[in-house]
N, C-alpha and C positions, 0 to 999 in steps of 0.2 A: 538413593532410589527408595522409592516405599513399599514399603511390604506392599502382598498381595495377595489377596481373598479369592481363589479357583473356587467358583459354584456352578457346580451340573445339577441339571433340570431337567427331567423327563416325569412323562406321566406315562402308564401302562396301558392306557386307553384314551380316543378322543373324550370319552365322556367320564369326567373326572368330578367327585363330590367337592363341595365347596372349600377351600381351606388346601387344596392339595394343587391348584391349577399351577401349567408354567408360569405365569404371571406371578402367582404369589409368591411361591420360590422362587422366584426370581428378584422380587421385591425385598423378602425377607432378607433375603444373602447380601443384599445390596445394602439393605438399613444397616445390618452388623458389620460390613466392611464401613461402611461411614460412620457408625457412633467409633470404631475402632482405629481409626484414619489410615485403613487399609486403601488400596486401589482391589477394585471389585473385576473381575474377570467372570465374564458369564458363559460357562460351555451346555449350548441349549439341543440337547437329543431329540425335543419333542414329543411327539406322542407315538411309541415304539413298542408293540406289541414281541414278546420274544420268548419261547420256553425256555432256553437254553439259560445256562449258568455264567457260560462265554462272554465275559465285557469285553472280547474284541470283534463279538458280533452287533456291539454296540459302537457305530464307527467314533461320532465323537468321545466317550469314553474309552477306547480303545485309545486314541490320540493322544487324548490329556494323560493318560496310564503310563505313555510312551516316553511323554513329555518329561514325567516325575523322575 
């Protein structure tokens, strides 16, 4: 079986500066499991505003937390 590269993805806001969008973490996590011959896993939060400290107020992050 192959390894496996877990990448979470959230941004803190819909409107994100350049270089920080889900897409590009997404992209990035994705090039380093491939130069790596990882299998790439994307856990995508979205754009998820939250005060709280709580990553199990963060559902997919809570999940994958679970998961570990």
């Amino acid at each position: 079986m192959k390894e496996q590269l877990h990448i979470y993805i959230r941004v803190s806001s819909a409107i994100q500066e350049d270089g920080t969008s889900l897409e590009k973490q997404k992209q990035d996590g994705i090039d380093l499991a491939e130069r790596n011959g990882w299998q790439p896993i994307v856990h995508d939060e979205g754009s998820h505003t939250s005060k709280s400290e709580d990553p199990f107020e963060r559902p997919v992050l809570g999940r994958l937390l679970l998961d570990m």
